[in-house]
C-alpha positions as a LaTeX table, in Angstrom:
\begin{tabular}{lrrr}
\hline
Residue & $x$ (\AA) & $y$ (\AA) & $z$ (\AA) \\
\hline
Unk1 & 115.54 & 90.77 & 142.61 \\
Unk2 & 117.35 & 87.39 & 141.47 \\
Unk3 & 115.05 & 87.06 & 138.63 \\
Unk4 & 115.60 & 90.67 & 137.33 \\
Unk5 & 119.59 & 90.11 & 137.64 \\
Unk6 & 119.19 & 87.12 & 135.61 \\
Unk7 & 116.88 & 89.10 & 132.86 \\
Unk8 & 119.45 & 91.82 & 132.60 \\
Unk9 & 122.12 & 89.62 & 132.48 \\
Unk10 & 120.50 & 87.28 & 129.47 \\
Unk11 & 120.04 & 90.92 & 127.94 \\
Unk12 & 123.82 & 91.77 & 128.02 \\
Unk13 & 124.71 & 88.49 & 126.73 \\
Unk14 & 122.54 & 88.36 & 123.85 \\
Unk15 & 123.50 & 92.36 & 122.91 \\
Unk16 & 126.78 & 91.20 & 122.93 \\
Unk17 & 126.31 & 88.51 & 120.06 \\
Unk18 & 124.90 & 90.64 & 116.45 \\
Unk19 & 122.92 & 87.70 & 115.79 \\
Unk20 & 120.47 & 86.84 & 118.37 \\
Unk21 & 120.34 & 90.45 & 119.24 \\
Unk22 & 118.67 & 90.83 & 115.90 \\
Unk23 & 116.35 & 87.67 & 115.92 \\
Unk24 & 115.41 & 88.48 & 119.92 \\
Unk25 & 116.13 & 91.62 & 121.35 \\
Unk26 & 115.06 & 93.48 & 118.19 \\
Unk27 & 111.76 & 91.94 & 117.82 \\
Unk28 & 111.35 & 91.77 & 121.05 \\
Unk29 & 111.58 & 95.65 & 121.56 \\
Unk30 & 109.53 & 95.98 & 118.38 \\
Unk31 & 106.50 & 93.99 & 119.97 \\
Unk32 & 106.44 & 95.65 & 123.78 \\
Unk33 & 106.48 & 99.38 & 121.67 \\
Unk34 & 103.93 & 98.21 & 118.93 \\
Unk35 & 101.72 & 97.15 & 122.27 \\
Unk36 & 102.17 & 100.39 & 123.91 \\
Unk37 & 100.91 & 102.18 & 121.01 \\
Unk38 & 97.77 & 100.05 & 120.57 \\
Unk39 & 97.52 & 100.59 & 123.83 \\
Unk40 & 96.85 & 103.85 & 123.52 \\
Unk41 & 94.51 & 103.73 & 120.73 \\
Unk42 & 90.80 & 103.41 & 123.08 \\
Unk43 & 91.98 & 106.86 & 123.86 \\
Unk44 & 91.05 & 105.85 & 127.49 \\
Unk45 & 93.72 & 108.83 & 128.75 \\
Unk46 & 91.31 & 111.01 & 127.49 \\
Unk47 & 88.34 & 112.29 & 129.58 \\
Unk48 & 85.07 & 111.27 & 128.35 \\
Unk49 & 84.23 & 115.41 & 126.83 \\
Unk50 & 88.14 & 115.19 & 124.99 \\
Unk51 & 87.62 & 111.40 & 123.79 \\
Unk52 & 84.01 & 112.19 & 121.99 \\
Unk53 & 85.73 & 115.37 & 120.37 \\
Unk54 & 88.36 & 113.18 & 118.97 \\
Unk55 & 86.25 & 109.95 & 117.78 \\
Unk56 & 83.58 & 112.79 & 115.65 \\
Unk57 & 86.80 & 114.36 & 114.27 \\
Unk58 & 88.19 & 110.36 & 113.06 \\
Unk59 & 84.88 & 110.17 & 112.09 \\
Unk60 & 84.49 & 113.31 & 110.10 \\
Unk61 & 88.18 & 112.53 & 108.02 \\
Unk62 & 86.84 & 109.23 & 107.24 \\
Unk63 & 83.48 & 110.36 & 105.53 \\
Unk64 & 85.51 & 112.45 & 102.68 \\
Unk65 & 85.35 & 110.66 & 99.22 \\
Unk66 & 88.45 & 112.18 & 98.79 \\
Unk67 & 90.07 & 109.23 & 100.82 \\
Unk68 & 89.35 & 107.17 & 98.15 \\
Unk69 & 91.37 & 108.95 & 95.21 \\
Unk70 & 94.95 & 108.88 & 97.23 \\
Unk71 & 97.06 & 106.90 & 96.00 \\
Unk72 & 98.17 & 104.46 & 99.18 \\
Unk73 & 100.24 & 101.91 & 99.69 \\
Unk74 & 99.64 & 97.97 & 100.82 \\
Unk75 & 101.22 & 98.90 & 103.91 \\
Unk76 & 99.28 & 102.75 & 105.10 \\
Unk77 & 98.26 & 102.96 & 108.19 \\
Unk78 & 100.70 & 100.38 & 109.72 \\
Unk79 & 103.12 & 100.06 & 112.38 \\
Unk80 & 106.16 & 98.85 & 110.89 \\
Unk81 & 109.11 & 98.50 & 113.26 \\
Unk82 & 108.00 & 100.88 & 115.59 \\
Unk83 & 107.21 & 103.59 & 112.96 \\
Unk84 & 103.57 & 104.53 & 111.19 \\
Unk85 & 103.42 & 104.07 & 107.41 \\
Unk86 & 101.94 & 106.64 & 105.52 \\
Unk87 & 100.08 & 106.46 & 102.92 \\
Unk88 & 103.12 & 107.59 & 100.17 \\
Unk89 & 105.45 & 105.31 & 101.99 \\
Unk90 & 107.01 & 107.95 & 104.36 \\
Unk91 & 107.36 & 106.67 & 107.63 \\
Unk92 & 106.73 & 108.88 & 110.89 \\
Unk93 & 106.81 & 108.57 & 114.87 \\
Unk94 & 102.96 & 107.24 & 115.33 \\
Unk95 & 102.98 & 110.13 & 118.13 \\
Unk96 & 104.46 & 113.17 & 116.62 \\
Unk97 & 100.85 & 114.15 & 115.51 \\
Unk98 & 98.98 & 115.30 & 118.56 \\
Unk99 & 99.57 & 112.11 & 120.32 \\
Unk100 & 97.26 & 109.22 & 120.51 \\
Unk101 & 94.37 & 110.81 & 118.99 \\
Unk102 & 95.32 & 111.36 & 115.66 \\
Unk103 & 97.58 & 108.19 & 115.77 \\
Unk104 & 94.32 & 106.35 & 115.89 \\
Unk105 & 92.76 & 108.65 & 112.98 \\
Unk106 & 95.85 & 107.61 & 110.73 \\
Unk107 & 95.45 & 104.06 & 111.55 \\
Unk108 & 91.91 & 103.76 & 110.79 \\
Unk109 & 91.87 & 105.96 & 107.56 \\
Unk110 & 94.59 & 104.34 & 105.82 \\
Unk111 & 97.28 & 107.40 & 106.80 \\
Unk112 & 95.18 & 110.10 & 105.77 \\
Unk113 & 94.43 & 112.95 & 107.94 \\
Unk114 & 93.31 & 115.38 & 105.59 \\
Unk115 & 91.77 & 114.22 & 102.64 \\
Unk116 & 90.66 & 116.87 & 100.39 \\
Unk117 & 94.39 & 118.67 & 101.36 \\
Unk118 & 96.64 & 115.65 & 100.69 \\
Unk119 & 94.27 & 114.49 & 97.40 \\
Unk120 & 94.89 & 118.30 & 95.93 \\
Unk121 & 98.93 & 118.03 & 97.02 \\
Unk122 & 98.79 & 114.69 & 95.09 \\
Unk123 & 97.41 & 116.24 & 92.19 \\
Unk124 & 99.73 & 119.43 & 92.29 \\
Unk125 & 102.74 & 117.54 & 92.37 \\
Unk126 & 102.19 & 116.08 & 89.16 \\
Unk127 & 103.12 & 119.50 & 88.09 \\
Unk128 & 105.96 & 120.21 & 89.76 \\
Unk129 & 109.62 & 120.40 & 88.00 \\
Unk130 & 112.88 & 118.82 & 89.39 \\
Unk131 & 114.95 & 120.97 & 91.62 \\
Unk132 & 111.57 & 122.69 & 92.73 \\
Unk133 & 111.77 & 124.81 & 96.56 \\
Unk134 & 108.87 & 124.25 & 98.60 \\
Unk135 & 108.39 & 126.25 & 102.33 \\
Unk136 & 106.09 & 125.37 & 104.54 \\
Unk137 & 105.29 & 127.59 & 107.74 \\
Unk138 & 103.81 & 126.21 & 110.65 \\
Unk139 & 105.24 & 122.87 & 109.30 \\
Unk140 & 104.77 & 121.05 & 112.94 \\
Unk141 & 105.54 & 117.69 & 111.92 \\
Unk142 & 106.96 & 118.09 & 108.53 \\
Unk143 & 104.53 & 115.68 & 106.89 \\
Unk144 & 104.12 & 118.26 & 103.57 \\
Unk145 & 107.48 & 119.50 & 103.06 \\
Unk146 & 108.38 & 115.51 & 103.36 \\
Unk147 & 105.99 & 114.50 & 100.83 \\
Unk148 & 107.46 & 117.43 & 98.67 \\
Unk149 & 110.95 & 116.45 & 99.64 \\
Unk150 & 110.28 & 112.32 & 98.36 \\
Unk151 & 108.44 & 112.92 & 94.99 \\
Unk152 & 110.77 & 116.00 & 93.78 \\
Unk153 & 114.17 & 115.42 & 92.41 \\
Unk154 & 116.34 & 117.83 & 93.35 \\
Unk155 & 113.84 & 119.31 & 96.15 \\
Unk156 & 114.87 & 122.33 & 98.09 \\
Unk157 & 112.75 & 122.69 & 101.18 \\
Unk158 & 112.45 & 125.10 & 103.87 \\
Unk159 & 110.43 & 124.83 & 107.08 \\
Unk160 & 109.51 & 127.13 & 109.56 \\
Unk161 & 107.55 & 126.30 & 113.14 \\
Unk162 & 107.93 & 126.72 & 117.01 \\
Unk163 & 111.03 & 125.05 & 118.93 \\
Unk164 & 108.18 & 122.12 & 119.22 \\
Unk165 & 107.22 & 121.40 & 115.58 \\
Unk166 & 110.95 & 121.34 & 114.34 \\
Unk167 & 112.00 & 119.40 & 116.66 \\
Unk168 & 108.93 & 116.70 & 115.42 \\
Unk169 & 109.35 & 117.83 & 111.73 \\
Unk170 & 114.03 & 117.18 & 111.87 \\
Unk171 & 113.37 & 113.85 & 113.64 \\
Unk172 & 110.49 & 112.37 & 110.92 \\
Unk173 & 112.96 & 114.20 & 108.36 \\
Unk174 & 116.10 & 112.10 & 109.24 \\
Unk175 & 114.00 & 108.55 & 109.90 \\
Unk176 & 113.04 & 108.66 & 106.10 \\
Unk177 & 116.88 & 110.09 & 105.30 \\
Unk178 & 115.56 & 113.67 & 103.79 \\
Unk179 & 117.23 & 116.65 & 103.75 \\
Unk180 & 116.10 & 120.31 & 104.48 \\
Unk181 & 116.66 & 123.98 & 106.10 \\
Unk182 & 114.59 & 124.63 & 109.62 \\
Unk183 & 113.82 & 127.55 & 110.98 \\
Unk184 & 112.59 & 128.51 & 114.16 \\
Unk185 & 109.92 & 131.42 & 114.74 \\
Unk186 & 106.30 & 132.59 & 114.01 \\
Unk187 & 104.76 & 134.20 & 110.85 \\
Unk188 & 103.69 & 137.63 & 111.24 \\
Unk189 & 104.00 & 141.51 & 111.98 \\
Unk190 & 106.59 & 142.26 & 113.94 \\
Unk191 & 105.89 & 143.46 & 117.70 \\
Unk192 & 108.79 & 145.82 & 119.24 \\
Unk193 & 109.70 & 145.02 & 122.99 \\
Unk194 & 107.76 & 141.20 & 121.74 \\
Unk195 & 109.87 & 138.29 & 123.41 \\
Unk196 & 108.72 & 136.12 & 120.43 \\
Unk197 & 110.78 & 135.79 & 117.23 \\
Unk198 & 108.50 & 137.51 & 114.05 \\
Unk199 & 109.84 & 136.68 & 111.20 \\
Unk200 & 107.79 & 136.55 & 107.44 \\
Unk201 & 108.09 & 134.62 & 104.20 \\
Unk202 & 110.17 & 137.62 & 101.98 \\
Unk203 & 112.73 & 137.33 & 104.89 \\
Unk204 & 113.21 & 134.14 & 104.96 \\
Unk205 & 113.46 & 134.15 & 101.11 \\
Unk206 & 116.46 & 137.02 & 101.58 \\
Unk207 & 118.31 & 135.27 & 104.04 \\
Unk208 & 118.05 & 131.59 & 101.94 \\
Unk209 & 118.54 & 133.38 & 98.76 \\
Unk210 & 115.02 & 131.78 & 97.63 \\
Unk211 & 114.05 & 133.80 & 94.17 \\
Unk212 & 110.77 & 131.62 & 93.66 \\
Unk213 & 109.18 & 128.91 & 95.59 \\
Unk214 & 107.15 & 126.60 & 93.61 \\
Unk215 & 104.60 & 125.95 & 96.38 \\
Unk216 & 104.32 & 128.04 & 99.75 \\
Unk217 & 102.12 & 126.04 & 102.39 \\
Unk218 & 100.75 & 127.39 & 105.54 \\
Unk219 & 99.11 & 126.27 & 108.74 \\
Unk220 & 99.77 & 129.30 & 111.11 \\
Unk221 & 96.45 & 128.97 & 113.31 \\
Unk222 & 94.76 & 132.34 & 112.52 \\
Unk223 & 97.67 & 134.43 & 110.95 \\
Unk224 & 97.16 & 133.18 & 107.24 \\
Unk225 & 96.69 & 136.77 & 106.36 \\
Unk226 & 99.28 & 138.77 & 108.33 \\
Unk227 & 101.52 & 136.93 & 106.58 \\
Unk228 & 100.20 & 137.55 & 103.04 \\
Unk229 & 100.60 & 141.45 & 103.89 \\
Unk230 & 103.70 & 140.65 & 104.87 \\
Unk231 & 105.33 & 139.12 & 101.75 \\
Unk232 & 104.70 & 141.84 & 99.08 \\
Unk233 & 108.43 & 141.48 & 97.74 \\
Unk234 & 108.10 & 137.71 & 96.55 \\
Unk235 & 104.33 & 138.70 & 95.51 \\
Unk236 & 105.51 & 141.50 & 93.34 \\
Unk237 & 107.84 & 139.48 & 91.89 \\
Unk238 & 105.25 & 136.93 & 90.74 \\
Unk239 & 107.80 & 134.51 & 92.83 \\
Unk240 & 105.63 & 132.17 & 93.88 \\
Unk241 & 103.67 & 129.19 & 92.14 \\
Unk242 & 100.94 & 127.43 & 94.50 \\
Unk243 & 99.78 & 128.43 & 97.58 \\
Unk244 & 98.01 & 125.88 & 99.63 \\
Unk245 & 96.70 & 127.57 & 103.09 \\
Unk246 & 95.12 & 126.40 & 106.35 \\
Unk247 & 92.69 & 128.56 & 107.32 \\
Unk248 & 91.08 & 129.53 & 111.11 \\
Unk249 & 87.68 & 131.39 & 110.43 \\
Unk250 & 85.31 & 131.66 & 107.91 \\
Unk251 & 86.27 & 135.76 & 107.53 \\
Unk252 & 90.16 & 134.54 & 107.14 \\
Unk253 & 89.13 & 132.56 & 104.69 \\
Unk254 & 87.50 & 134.98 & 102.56 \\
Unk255 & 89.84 & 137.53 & 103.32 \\
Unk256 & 92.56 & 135.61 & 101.85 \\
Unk257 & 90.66 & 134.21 & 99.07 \\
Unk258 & 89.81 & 137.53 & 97.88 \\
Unk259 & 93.39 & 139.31 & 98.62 \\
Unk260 & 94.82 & 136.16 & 96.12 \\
Unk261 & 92.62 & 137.08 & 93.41 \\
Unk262 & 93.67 & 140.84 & 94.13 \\
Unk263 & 96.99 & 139.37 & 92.75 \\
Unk264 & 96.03 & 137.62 & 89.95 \\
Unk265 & 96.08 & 133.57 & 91.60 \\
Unk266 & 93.62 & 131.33 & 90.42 \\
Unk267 & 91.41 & 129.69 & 93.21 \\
Unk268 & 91.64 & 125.96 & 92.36 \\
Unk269 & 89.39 & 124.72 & 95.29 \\
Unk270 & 88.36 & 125.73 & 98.62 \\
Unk271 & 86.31 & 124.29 & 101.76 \\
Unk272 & 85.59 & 126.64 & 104.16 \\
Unk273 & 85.25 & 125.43 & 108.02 \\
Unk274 & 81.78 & 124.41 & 107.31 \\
Unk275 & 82.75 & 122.14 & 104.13 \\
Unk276 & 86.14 & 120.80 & 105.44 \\
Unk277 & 86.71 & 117.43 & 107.05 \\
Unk278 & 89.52 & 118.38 & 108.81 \\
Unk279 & 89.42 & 120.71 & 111.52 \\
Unk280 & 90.81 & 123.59 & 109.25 \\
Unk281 & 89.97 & 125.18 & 106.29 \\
Unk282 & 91.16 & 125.09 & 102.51 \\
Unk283 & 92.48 & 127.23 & 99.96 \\
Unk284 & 94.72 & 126.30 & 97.11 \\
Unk285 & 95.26 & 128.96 & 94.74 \\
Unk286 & 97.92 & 129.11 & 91.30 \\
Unk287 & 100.04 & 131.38 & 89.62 \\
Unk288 & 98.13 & 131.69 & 86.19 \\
Unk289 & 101.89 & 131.51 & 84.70 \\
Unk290 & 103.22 & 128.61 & 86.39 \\
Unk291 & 102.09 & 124.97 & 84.85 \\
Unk292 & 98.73 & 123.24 & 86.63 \\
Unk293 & 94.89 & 122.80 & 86.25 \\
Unk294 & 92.71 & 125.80 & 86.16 \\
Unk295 & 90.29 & 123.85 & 88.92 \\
Unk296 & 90.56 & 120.66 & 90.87 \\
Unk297 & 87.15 & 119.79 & 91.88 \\
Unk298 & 87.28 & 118.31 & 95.93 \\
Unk299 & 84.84 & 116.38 & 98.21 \\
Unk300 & 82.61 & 119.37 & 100.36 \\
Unk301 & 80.45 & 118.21 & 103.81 \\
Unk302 & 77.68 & 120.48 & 102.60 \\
Unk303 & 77.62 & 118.49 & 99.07 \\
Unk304 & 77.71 & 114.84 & 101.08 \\
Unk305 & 75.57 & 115.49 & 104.34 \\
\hline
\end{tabular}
């Protein structure tokens, strides 16, 4: 008891005093939450069926040449004052990615998590023009929309999730001081009586006053194509320039692939569920009027088993 009183009382006398609480208490704080997290990274919470899972998944990510063609930083991968580095420089909570798990996946793999997805994004957003609008649905923790948000002068971006990911996507938003619009509620047809909040992508385009968004990304776990029957005014309007999308099944996938080309969008690459090295599949698809490659050719598991 006399010991702690004496701890807590050096700690009130050094936080009063600007200097030592930077050269002590800060670095001291830094080192006992750096030690938590690599603490966590054995993934010893996990029981032994969830911790396998997890180490073939790492595994999987890291086998994609694509990791090799995006562009990193010295510093990817790192904890840096109790934050993750990612590979472009943005900085994130190490845990607002499904935890420990992935945490350890973006410190092995240089702060990549998706490499044949974030090596196409590089490539797009050579292509994209200042004061561009990006929304990204089922943004969870903003990662996209903040890459979009950092490379794009003039960005406009619009993100849409559960209470959960928003909450994850503002707080990595404001650590790397970026601005956007969030949105709370879930993609797809509208259920009478439902106690969920429907909403689709030409609403939220009415109520933003968004006339064209230069890329529309989606990770909505199974719904990819209830919301591209849902978004026939911005379709019809030829409103929308890339479309990168997450898909659940290899019948989603198809589905969508085939209901772009119904609309005249150029496939630029694809990896099913049996060719990704993530846990989701592919699709990136262009306007044929908006500026970009006609193909961008991307790593496949079938190709490198």
């Amino acid at each position: 008891m006399a010991f702690n009183n004496i701890r807590n009382s050096l700690r009130e006398l050094i936080a009063k005093i600007p200097m030592l609480e930077k050269l002590v208490l800060q670095p001291w704080r830094t080192f006992r939450l750096h030690s938590y997290y690599r603490s966590l990274l054995p993934l010893a919470q996990l029981d032994e069926a969830s911790r396998n899972m997890w180490l073939g998944r790492i595994d999987k990510v890291k086998r994609s040449s694509d990791n090799q063609r995006i562009a990193k930083i010295n510093q990817a991968g790192t904890l840096q004052k109790g934050k993750l580095v990612m590979h472009n420089g943005l900085i994130i909570d190490p845990l607002s990615y499904y935890g420990a798990p992935v945490m350890r996946m973006l410190m092995e793999n240089q702060a990549v998590h998706e490499p044949q997805e974030e090596y196409v994004f590089q490539e797009v957003l050579k292509y994209i023009p200042e004061n561009a609008t990006m929304l990204e649905v089922g943004c969870y923790w903003g990662f996209y929309s903040m890459w979009f948000a950092s490379k794009i002068k003039g960005a406009k971006n619009y993100l849409a999730d559960n209470a959960d990911g928003i909450a994850r996507a503002k707080a990595n938003f404001k650590m790397n001081g970026l601005q956007a619009t969030f949105m709370t509620g879930y993609i797809g047809h509208d259920v009478p009586g439902s106690p969920v909040t429907m909403t689709n992508v030409d609403q939220i385009c009415r109520e933003n006053n968004v006339e064209f968004l230069d890329i529309m990304h989606a990770d909505i776990q199974g719904y990819e194509m209830e919301m591209l029957e849902t978004m026939p005014d911005i379709l019809s309007r030829n409103g929308i320039g890339y479309f990168f999308i997450s898909t659940h099944s290899n019948e989603l996938h198809q589905n969508c692939i085939e209901f772009l080309k119904s609309k005249g969008f150029l496939i630029l690459c694809h990896a099913d569920l049996n060719d990704s090295f993530s846990e989701d599949g592919l699709i990136v698809a262009r306007n044929p009027a908006y500026p970009g490659p006609d193909a961008i050719e991307i790593s496949l598991m079938r190709k490198q088993i």
